[in-house]
N, C-alpha and C positions, 0 to 999 in steps of 0.2 A: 267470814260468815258469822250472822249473830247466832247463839245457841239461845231456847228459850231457856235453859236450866241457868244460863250463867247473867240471863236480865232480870228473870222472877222472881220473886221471893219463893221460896218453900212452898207454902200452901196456896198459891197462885198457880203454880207448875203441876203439883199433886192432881190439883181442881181440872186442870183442864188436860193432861195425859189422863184421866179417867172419864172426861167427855169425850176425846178422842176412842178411847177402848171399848164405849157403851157403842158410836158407832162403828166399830167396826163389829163388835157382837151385833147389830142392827142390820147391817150389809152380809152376817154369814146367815140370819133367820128370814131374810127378807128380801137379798138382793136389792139391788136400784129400783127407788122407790122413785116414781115420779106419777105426779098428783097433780087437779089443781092447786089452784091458791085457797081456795072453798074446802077442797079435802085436808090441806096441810093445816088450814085453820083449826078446822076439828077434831085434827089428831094431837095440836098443840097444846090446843085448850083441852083439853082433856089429860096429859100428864100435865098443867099447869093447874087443874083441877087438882090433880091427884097431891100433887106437889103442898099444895093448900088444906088440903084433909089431912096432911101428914103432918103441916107447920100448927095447925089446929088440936091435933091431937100428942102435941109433941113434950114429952118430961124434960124439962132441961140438966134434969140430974140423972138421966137411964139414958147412957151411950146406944143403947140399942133404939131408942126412939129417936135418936139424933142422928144416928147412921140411915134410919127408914126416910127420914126428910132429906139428908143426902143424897141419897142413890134417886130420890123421884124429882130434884132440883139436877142430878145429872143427866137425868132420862129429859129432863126438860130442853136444858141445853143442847142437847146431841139430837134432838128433833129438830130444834131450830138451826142448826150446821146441816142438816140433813135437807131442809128446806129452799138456805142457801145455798147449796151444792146445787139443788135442780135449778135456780134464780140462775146461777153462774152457767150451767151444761144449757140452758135452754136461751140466754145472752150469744152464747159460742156458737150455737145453731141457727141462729135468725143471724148471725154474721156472716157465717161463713154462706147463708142461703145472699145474704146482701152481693157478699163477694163474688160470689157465681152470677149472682143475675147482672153484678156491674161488667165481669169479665165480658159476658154475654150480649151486654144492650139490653136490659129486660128492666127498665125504669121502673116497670112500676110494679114489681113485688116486693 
C-alpha cells in the first residue's frame, strides 16, 4: 500500500492533511452538505473570493498575512473535495437506483 507521506514531498503532504482537517472541522459544524451544483458554485466562489482578497492584501514579509492567505486557499480546497464528495455520493445513488431498476425490468428510469 502506497502511503501519501512516503510519495510527497513535505509541503505537499502538509498542504493537503490540512485540507483534509478543514473538512473534517466542516463535517463537525455542518454535517453532510449536499447542494446543488448552483449552491456549491456560490459557496466556492465565494471562499475563492476570499482567498483573492487575502492574495491581494497579502505582506510577503508578515508570516501572519501569509498564514491568512493559507488557511482561505485551504478553506478553498476543502470546499471543492466537499463538492466532490457529493458529485461521487450522488454518482453511487443514480447507480445503485440504475441497478435496482435493472434487477427489476424498470428500463426506463
Amino acid at each position: 500500500m502506497v502511503r501519501f507521506k512516503d510519495v510527497w514531498d513535505e509541503e505537499t503532504y502538509h498542504a493537503v492533511e490540512d485540507v483534509v482537517h478543514e473538512r473534517l472541522r466542516q463535517e463537525r459544524l455542518w454535517g453532510e452538505q449536499n447542494y446543488s451544483n448552483y449552491k456549491w458554485s456560490a459557496v466556492l466562489g465565494e471562499e475563492f473570493g476570499e482567498a483573492c482578497k487575502a492574495a491581494l492584501e497579502v505582506d510577503e514579509f508578515d508570516p501572519e498575512s501569509r498564514g491568512e492567505l493559507r488557511r482561505e486557499l485551504i478553506q478553498v480546497a476543502a470546499v471543492a473535495v466537499a463538492w466532490v464528495e457529493q458529485l461521487d455520493r450522488d454518482s453511487c445513488w443514480c447507480g445503485a437506483i440504475k441497478d435496482h431498476a435493472d434487477d427489476h425490468g424498470l428500463t426506463n428510469v
